[in-house]
C-alpha positions in Angstrom: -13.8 33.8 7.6 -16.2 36.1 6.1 -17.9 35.4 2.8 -19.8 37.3 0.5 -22.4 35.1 -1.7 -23.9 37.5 -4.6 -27.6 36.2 -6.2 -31.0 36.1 -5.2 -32.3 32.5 -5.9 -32.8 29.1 -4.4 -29.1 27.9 -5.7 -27.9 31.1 -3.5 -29.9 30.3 -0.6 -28.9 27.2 -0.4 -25.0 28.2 -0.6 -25.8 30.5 2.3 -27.5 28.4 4.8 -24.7 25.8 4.0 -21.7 28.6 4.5 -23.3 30.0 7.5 -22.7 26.8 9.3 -19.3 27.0 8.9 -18.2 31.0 8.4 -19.5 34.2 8.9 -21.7 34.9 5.9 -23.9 37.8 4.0 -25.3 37.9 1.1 -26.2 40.6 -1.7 -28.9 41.4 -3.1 -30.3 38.1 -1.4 -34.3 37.2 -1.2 -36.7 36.8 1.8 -35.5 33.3 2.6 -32.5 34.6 2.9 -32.7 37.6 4.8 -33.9 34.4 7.4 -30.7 33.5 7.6 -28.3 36.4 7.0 -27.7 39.5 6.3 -28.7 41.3 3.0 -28.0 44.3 1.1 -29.4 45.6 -1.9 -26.6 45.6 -4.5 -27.7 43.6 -7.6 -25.5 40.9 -9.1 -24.7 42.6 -11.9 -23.5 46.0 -10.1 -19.6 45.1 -9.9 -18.5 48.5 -8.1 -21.3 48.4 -5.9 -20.3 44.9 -4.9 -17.0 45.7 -4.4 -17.5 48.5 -2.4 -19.7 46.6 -0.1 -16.9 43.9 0.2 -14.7 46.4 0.9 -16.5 48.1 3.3 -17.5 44.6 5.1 -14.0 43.5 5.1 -14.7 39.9 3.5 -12.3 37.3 3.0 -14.2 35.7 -0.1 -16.8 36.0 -2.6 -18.8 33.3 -3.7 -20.9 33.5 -7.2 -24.1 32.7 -7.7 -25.7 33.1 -11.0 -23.7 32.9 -14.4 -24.5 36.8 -15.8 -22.1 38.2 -14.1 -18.7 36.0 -14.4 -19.9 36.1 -18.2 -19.8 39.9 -18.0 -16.4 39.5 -16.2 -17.4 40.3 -12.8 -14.7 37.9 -11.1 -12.3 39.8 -13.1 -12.7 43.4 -11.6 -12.9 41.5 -8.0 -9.8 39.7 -8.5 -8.2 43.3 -9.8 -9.9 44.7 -6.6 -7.6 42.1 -4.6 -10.2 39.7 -3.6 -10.2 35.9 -3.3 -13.2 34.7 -5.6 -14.8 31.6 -6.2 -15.8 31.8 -9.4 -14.1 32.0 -13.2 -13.2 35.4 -15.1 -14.8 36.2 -18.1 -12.8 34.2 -20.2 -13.2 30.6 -18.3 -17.1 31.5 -18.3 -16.9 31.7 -22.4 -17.8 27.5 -21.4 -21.4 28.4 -20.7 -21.7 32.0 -22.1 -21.2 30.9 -25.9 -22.3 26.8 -26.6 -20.7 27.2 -30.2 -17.4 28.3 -27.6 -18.0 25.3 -25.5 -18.5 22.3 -28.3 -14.8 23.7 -30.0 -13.3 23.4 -26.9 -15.1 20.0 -26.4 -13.7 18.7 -29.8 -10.1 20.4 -28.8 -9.6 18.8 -25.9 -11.0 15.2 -27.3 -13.9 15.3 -24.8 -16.8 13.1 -26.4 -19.9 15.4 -27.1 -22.8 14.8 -29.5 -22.2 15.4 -33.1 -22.9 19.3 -33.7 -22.6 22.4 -35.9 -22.8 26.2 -35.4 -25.0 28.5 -37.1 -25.8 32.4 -37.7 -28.1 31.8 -40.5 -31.6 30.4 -39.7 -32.1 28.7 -43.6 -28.2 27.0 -43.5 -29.2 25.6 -40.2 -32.6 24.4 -41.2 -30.6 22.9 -44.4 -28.1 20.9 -42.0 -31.2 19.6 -39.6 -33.0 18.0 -42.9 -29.6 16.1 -43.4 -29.3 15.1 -40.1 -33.1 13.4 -40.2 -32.7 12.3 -43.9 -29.3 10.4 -42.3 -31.2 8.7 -39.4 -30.8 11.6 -36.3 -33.1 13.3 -34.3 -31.4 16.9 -33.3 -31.1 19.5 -30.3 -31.6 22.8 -31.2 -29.7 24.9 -28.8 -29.2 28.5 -28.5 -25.5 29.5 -28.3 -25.8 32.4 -25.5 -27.1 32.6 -21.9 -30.7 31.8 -22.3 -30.8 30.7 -18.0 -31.3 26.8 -19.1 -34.0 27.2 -20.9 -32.6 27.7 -24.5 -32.6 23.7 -25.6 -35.4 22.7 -27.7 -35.2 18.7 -28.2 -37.0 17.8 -31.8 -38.6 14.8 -32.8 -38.9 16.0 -36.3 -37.7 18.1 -39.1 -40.8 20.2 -38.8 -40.3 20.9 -34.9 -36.6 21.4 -35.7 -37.7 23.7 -38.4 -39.9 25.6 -35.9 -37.5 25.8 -33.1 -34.5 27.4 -35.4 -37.1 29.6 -36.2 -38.3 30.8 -33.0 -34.8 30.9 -31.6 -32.5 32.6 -34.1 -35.8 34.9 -36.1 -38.3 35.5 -33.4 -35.8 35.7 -30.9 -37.7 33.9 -28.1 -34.7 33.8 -26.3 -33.4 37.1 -27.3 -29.8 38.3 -28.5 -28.9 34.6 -26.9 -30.6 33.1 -30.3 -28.4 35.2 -32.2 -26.3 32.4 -32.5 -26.8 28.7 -32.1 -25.9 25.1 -32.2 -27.5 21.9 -33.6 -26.4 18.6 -32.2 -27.4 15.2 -33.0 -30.0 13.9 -30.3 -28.5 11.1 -28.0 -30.1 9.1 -25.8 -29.5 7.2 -22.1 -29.3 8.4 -18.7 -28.5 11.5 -17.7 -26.7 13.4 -14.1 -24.9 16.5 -13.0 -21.4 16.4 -11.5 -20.2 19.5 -9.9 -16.2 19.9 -9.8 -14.8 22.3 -7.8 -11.1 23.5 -9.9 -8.6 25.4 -8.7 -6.3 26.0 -11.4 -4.8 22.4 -11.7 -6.3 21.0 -8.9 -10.3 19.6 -9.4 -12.5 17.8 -6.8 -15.7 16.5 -7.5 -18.7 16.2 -5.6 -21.0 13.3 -5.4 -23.6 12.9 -8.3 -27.0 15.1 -8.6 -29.7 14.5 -11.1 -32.0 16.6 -12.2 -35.3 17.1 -14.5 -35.8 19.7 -16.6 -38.9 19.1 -18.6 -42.0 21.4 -16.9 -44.2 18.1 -16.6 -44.4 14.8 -14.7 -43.2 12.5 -17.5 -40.6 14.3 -18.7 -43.5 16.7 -20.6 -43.6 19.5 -21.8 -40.3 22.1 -22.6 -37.5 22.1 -21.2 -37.1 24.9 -18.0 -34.5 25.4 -15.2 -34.6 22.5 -13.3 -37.8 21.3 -11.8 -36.3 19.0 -9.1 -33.3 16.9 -8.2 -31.9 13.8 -6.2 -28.8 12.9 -4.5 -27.1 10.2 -4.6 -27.7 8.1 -7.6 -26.9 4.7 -6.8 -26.3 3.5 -10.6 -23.3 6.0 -11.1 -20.8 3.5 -9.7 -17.4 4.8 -8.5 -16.0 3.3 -11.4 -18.3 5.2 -13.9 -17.5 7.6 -12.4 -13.7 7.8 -12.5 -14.6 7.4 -15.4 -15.9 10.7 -16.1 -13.2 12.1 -14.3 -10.8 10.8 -16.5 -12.2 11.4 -20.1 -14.0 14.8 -19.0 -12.8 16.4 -16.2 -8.9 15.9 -16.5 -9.0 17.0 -20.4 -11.2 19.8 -19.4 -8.8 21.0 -16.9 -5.6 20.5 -19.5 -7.1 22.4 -22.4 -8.1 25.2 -20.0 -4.1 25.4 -18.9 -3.3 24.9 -22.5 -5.4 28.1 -23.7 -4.2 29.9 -20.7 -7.4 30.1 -19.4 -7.4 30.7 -15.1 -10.3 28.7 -13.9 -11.3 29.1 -9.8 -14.8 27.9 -9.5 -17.5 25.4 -10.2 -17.7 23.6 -13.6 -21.2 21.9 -13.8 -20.8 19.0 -15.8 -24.2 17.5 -17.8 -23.6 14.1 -18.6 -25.1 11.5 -20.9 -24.5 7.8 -20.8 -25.0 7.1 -24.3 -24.5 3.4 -25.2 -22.7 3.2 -22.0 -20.0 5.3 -22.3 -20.3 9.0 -20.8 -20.8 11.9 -23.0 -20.6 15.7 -22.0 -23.6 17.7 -22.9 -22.9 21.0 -21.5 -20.8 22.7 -19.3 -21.7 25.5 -17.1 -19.7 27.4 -15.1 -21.8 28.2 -11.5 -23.2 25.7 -9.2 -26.2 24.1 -11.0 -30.1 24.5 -9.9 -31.9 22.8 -8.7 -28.7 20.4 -7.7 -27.1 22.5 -5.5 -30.2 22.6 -3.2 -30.0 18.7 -2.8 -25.9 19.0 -2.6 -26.0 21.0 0.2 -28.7 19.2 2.5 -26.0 16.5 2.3 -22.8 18.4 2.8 -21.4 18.0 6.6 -18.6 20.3 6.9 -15.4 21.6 5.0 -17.4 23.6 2.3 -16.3 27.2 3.3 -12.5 26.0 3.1 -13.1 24.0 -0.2 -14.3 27.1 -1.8 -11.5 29.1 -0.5 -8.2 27.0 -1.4 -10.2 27.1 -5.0 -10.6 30.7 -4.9 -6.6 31.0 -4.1 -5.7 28.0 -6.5 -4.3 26.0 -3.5 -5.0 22.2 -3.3 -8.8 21.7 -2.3 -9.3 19.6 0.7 -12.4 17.3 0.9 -16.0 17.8 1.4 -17.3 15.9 4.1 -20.8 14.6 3.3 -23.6 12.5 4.9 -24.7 9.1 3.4 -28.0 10.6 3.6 -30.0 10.9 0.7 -31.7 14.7 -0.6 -34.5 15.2 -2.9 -35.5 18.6 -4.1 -39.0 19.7 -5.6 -39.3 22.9 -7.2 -42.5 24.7 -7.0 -42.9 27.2 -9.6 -46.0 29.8 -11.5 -48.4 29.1 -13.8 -47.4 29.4 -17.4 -43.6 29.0 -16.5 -41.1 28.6 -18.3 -43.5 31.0 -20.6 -45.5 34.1 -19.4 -46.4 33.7 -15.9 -47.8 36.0 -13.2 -46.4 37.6 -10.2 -47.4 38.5 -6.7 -50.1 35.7 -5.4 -50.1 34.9 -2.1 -47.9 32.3 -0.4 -48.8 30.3 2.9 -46.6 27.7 4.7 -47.4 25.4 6.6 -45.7 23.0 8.8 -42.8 21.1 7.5 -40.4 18.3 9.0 -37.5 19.1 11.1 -35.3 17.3 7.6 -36.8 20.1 5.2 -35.9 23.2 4.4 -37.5 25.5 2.6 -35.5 27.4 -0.1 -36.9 30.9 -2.0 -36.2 31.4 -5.4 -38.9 33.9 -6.9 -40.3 35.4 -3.5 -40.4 38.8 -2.1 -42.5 40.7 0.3 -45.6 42.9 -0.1 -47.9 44.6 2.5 -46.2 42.0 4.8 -47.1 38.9 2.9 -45.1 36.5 1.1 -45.6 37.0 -2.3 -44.4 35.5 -5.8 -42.0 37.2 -7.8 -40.8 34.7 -10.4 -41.2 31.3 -12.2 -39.5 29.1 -10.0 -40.8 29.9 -6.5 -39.2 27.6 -4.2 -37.0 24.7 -3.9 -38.6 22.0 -1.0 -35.6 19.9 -0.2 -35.5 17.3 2.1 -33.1 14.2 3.5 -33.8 10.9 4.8 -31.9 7.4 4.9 -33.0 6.4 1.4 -34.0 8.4 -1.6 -37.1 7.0 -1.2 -37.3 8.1 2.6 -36.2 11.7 1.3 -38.5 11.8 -1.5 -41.7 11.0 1.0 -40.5 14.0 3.1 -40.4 16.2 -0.2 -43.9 15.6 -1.1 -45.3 16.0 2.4 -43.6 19.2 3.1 -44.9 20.6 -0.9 -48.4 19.4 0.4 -47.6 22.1 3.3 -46.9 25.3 0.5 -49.8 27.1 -1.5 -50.2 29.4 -3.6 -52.5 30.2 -6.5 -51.4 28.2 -9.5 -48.6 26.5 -8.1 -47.3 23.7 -10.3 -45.0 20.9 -9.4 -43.8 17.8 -10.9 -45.0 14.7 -9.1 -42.3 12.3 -10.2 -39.3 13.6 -8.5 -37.0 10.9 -7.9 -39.5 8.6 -8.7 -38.6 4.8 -9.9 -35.3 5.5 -10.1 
């Protein structure tokens, strides 16, 4: 089989390195990381005929999405017409992360329990609704309704940060046209993980739990970002928690999508909130998640590329083999991200264990050197026995990167 995987981050070069183990793989437009392992050419993610004409011309069996932009933009949809088997949902079935005001009514349709919420175009009828929420005892999330890449979830403590943060988001535009429109949820409070669900039209199988932190700072300071690290597995999601899940999630998820007539072949990230013991959904997106996917993948064993196939052809998906090993990713990001950060310093590696791998994110090349090109720089990802074991690893191999004003959080997996 040969498979075409379209992005250019650490989520993609993970999916790589995991599908060249079991199929004959490429990549577009790809980074330096993964030009290690396969194959790139220079078609962005966003360039449909340019993609297709390079599947075409390459002759691939599949085509695996990466990044959310372009299913939003309905780029599944013109490969599908093109008479390729994609994993990944058409524009319409990508409505679940491309609009959050979309997502919470289909929540509420299909009975799935969410946080209390309301949508908004007007900045002072949204700041009205958050001074009722506080008078009435609840702290809100203040979300932006469009694609803002994760980072468009401001969690306030306060009326005047929930003031603030409608106002940055739907007047100053912080997150641009994504702001335009946007959702404020009551706050809830409890554990939180990731489950990733492969669906192929009726048929969904779930992968094993990720978690993942979001906040820039050890803590859980700071705002909220892409991801800053993850773990796999979590041993207090028991199997029946997470049944479950599967039953008062994923199954109504997957009916209301058949009911709206809505094809879905691909991965729904789940985001999911134990709030007074009983699992809530917090958001759905409709890619594989970062930085979960890097951990997902250390841990995967074989059966992947044929997962991701019978998904992409809505036939019945058979399983995913995985280790009992445990994975723990720590991202390594810029100065100043998620704000303003700066590009092109200097990256050296040093040794790392033969249980790491290194995966690029922001990276490209200059003059010959490594350089950064983005916030997130680079996922360090690494397995062991335990979590604990795997964490260790992490840490030692992050001591091994540099560059100037790298940042990290220090609490990966830590206590858990």
């Amino acid at each position: 089989m040969k498979i075409l995987v379209i992005g250019s981050g650490a989520r993609e070069h993970a999916l790589v390195w995991r599908l060249a183990q079991e199929a004959d793989v490429i990549c577009a437009p790809g980074n330096p990381g993964i030009e290690d392992e396969v194959e790139c050419f220079a078609v962005a993610a966003v360039d449909t005929p340019g993609l297709i004409a390079l599947a075409r011309e390459q002759a691939v069996d599949l085509v695996v999405y990466g990044p959310e932009d372009p299913l939003i933009l309905g780029g599944a949809d013109a490969f599908r017409a093109a008479g390729f088997a994609v994993f990944g949902p058409g524009s319409a079935g990508a409505q679940l992360e491309g609009s959050k005001a979309f997502s919470k009514e289909f929540m509420v349709s299909a009975g799935i329990p969410t946080a209390t919420h309301e949508s908004f175009v007007d900045a002072q009828t949204a700041i009205e609704y958050a001074r009722i929420r506080f008078a009435d005892g609840y702290g809100v999330v203040v979300k932006a309704s469009g694609n803002a890449l994760g980072k468009g979830v401001i969690v306030c403590e306060d009326i005047f940060e929930a003031e603030d943060a409608i106002q940055r988001i739907m007047v100053d535009r912080i997150f641009g046209d994504a702001g335009a429109e946007i959702v404020i949820e009551d706050r809830l409070d409890g554990r939180e993980f990731s489950l990733f669900t492969l669906i192929s039209d009726n048929y969904a199988a779930s992968l094993p739990i990720a978690r993942d932190y979001k906040r820039i700072g050890t803590g859980d300071s700071g705002p909220n970002t892409g991801g800053m690290g993850s773990f796999s597995p979590d041993a207090s999601i028991t199997p029946d928690l997470l049944h479950e899940v599967e039953e008062r999630i994923i199954r109504p998820t997957v009916v209301e999508l058949h009911r709206r007539g809505l094809p879905y072949r691909g991965n729904l990230f789940t985001g999911v909130m134990l709030h007074k013991g009983r699992p809530h959904c917090l958001e759905f997106n409709v890619r594989f998640g970062d930085p979960e996917t890097q951990s997902l993948m250390a841990r995967i064993r074989g059966g992947f590329a044929a997962a991701l196939y019978a998904a992409a052809v809505g036939e019945a998906i058979p399983p995913v083999e995985f280790s009992d090993d445990a994975a723990v990713t720590v991202v390594l990001a810029s100065a100043g991200y998620p704000g303003e950060y700066t590009r092109g310093k200097r990256i050296e590696v040093g040794p790392v264990g033969e249980n790491v791998k290194l995966f690029h994110a922001g990276t490209t090349v200059v003059d010959g050197w490594l350089v950064t090109n983005g916030g997130r720089v680079m996922s360090v990802t690494a397995t062991g026995e335990t979590v604990e074991a795997a964490r260790f690893a992490a840490y030692q191999a992050v001591s091994s990167v540099r560059f100037e004003g790298m940042q990290y959080r220090s609490d990966i997996a830590e206590s858990i």
